[in-house]
N, C-alpha and C positions, 0 to 999 in steps of 0.2 A: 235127679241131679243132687250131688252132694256138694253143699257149698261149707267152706271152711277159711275161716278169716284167723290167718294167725296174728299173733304180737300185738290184740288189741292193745291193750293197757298204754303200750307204746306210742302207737297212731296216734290213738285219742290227746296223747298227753304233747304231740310232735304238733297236733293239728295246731291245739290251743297256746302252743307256746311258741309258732307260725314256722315248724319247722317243715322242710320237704317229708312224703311219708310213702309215695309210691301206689297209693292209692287211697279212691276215696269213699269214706264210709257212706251207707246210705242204708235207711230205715222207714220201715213202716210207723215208726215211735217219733214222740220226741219230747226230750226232756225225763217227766217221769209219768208220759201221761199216753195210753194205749192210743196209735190212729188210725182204731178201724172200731167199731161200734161191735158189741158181742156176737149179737147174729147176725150181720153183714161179716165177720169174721171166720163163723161155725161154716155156713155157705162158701166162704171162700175156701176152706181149708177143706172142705167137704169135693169142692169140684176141682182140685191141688192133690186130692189123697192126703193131705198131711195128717199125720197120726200126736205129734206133740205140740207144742207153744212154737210160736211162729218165731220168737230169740233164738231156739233152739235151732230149730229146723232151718235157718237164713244163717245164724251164726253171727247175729246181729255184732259190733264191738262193743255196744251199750246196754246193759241188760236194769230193768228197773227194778229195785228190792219191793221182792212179796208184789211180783205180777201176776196179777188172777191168771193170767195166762201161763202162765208157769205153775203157779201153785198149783190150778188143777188139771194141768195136761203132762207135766212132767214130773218122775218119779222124784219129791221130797220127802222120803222116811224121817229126816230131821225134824220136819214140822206136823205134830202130832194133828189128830183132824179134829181137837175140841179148840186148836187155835183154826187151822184153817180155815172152819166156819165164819171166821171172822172177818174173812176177807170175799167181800160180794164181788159176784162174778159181772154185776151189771158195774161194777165201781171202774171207772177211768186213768184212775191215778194209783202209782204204788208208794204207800208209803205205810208206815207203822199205824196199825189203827187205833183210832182216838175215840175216846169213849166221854160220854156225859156224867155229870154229876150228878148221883145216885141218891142224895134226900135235897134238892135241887126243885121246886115248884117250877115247872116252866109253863103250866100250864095260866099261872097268875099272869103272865109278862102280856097276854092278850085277851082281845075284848071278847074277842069270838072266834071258834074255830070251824071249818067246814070239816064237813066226816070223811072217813077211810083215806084222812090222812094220817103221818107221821114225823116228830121229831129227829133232827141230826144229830151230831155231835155234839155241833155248838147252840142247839135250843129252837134252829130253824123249824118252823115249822112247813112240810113239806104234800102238797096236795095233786089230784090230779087235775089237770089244764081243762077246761070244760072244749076248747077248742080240738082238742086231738090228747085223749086220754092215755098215750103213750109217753107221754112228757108231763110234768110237772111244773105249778108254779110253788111260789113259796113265799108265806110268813116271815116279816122280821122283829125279834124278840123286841126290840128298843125304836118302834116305830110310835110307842104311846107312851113310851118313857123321858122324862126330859129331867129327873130327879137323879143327882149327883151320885148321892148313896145306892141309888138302886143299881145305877151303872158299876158303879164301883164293887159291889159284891157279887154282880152277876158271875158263876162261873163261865171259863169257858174250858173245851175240850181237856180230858187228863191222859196223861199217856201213863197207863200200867205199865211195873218193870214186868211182870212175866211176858206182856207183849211185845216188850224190848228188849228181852232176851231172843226169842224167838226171829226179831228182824233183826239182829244181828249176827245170829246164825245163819240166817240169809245171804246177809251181806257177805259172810265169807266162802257161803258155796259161789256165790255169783264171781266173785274174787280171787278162789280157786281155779276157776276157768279162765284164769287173765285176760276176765274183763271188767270193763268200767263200770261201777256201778252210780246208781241215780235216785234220786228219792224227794220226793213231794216236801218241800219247806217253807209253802206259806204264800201269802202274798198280803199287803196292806190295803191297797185301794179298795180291792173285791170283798175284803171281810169286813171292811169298816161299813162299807153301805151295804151288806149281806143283814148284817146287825141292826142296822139303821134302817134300812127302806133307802133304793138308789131318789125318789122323788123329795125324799123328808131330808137326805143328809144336801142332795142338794141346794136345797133354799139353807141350811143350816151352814155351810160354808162361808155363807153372807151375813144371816142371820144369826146364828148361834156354833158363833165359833170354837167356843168352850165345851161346847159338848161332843164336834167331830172331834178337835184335840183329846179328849177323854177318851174316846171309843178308839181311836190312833191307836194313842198310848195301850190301853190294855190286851187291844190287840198283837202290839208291838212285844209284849211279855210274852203272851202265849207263843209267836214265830220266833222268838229266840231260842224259847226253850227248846221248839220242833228242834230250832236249826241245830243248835249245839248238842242232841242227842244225836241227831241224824250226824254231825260231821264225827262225832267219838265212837259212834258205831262201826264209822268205814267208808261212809257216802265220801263217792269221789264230784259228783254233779249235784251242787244245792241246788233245786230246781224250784223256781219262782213263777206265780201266773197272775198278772194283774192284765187287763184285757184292756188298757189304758185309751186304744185307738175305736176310731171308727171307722166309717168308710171315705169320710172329707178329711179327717184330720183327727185331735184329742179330744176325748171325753171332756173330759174337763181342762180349764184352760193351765197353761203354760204355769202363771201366778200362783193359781189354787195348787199345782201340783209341787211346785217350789216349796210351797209355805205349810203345805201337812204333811207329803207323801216322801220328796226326796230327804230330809234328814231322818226321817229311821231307815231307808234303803240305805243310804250312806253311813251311817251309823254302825250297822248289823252287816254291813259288807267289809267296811273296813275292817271290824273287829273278826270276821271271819277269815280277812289276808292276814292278820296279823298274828293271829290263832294260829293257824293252818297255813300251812306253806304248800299243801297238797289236792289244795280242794279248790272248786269251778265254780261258779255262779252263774244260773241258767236262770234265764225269762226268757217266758212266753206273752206277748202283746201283742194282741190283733191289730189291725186297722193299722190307719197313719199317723205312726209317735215319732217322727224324722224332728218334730218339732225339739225333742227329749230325748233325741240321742244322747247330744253330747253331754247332758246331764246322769246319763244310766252310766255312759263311758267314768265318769267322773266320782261316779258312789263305788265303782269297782267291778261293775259289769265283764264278764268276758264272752258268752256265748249267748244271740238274741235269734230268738223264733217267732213267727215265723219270717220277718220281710218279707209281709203278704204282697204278691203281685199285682194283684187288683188296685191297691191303695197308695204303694209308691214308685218311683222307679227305682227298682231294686239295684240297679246296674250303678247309679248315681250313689245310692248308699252304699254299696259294696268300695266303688272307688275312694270317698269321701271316709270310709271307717276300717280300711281292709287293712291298717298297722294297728288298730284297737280291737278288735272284734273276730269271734266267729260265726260264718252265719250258716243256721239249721234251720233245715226248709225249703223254703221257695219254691213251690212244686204251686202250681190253682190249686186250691179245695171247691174256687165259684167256677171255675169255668174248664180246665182241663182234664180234673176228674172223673167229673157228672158227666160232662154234654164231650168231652175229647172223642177223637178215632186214634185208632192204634199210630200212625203217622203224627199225632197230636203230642201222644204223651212221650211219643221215642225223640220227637224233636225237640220237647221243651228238658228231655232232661240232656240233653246233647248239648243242647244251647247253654243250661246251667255247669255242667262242665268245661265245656270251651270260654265261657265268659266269667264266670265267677273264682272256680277253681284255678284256674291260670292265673287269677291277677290276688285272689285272695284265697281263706282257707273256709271249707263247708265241711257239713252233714245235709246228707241230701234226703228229704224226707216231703211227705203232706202239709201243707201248711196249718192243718186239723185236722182233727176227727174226723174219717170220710163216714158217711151216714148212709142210709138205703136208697138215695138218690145216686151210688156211685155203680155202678154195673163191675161186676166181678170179674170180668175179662180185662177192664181199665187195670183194676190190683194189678193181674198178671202182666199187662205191658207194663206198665211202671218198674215191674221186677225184672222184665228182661231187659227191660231197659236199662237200668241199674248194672246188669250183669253184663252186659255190652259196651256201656262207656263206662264204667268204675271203676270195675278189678281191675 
């Protein structure tokens, strides 16, 4: 089958500004962040025949700048292969790769390290899980740090202009095919206790308020600078991931997230409508954040993923925000994915069209990552499914 989505650029831009559009977009993606795990992926496209990047082959409207999926399945002469390398094929997110500071000690910032681990971008230190050595835990730089100046000089992440040249060149192949492009721009909640250790910043919200404010704040430097390269380069989707929810409700409370998290979202969004007359603001939030809708609506929010199923009634938020918002997703990742039958997944995406799309505007997609727990045949009905209630 040859599938062909003409007049992305259009759709996308009809969806989010709640115009009629004739049909409704739906992805295996969402935001700027792959939703299929690498080889649960190879496997699927293996028993598919598919020969290139699944954007290409689906004709996605959304395509994410510098998707390993692209980069190494579809023909880029533009992008020499001493950048390509740079972009890991196990990486989940597209965006410009960010590099560490190169006379930089990170190995001071901790007491002790276990072996045949490795350093990220931003100083994490990243190890195997003794539980299932296919997964990783990780090190936080600023877990034994409570010293102003140390925080203060710690680097974080640099984005190279030769790598910025290159993801710009990107951006206008993906743009040349009049489609939307999308790209990886940060988040605050997740890097600040990335940084911190999620157990140490939370007593510190109580305790030592001065030092999450600090690790905020310089966190908040570094995502503007993503953000404002990413939006001069061409990104139409600033794609945002703070995992705010859980499965009762928020992470952290209502108060705590007023009082550190929503004025630099508010902040860096409005200065981004104000900038940009042209560009989207995307998060991804797990779990139950209905408590913080109306506050995400309120910093300049336009597009939220997933309205996990599991956690709220998606059909009430839909009603309740369907003149502020778009909603991307909605599909199980806990329960219609893994454990569905073909009847399972054709009916919940039927259901999502008749009930969502009728009253408000979607991307229909995974609500995450599907993992090795998702049987490769579920992929396929999802996409015929797709292809039966959408076009």
């Amino acid at each position: 089958m040859v599938f062909i989505h003409n007049n992305s650029r259009k759709i996308i831009s009809n969806i989010i500004t709640k115009q009629k559009t004739g049909r409704i977009p739906w992805t295996l993606d969402f935001g700027a962040c792959k939703g299929i795990q690498w080889n649960l992926m190879e496997k699927f496209k293996k028993s598919a025949e598919i020969k290139e990047s699944l954007p290409k082959y689906f004709d996605y409207d959304i395509w994410m700048a510098l998707d390993p999926d692209r980069i190494y399945n579809d023909s880029s002469e533009y992008l020499p292969e001493s950048f390509k390398v740079k972009i890991s094929k196990s990486s989940l997110l597209g965006c410009i790769p960010l590099s560490r500071c190169e006379d930089f000690n990170y190995v001071k910032c901790y007491n002790s390290l276990p072996s045949e681990g490795f350093f990220d971008a931003f100083g994490l230190y990243y190890y195997p899980w003794k539980g299932n050595e296919e997964y990783y835990s990780f090190l936080s730089p600023f877990e034994n740090i409570n010293e102003i100046k140390k925080i203060k000089k710690y680097p974080l992440p640099i984005l190279k202009e030769e790598d910025y040249s290159f993801f710009k060149k990107d951006i206008e192949f993906v743009k040349s095919r009049d489609k939307i492009c999308s790209s990886y721009s940060g988040s605050f909640y997740e890097l600040s206790y990335y940084l911190r250790g999620r157990e140490k910043i939370y007593y510190d919200y109580y305790d030592n308020p001065t030092v999450v404010s600090l690790i905020i704040e310089k966190v908040s430097f570094f995502v503007e600078e993503l953000v404002m390269k990413n939006a001069d380069a061409g990104v139409d989707i600033l794609c945002f991931y703070d995992d705010l929810g859980s499965q009762n409700g928020l992470q952290i409370s209502p108060k705590i997230f007023r009082k550190f998290y929503k004025p630099y979202y508010k902040n860096l969004w409005q200065k981004i409508k104000s900038n940009y007359k042209d560009k989207y603001i995307f998060l991804h939030a797990c779990g139950n954040i209905s408590e913080i809708i109306p506050d995400l609506i309120e910093c300049g929010l336009d597009i939220l993923h997933p309205v996990q199923p599991e956690t709220m009634n998606i059909y009430e938020i839909v009603q309740e925000y369907k003149n502020n918002l778009v909603f991307w997703g909605t599909m199980s990742n806990q329960k219609t994915f893994p454990k569905g039958r073909k009847t399972d997944i054709f009916k919940e995406v039927e259901d999502r069209v008749l009930n969502i799309e009728n009253n408000a505007h979607m991307i229909l997609s995974p609500s995450n990552t599907l993992g090795k727990d998702v049987p490769i045949e579920n992929i396929n009905y999802f996409v015929e499914a797709c292809i039966q209630f959408c076009e």
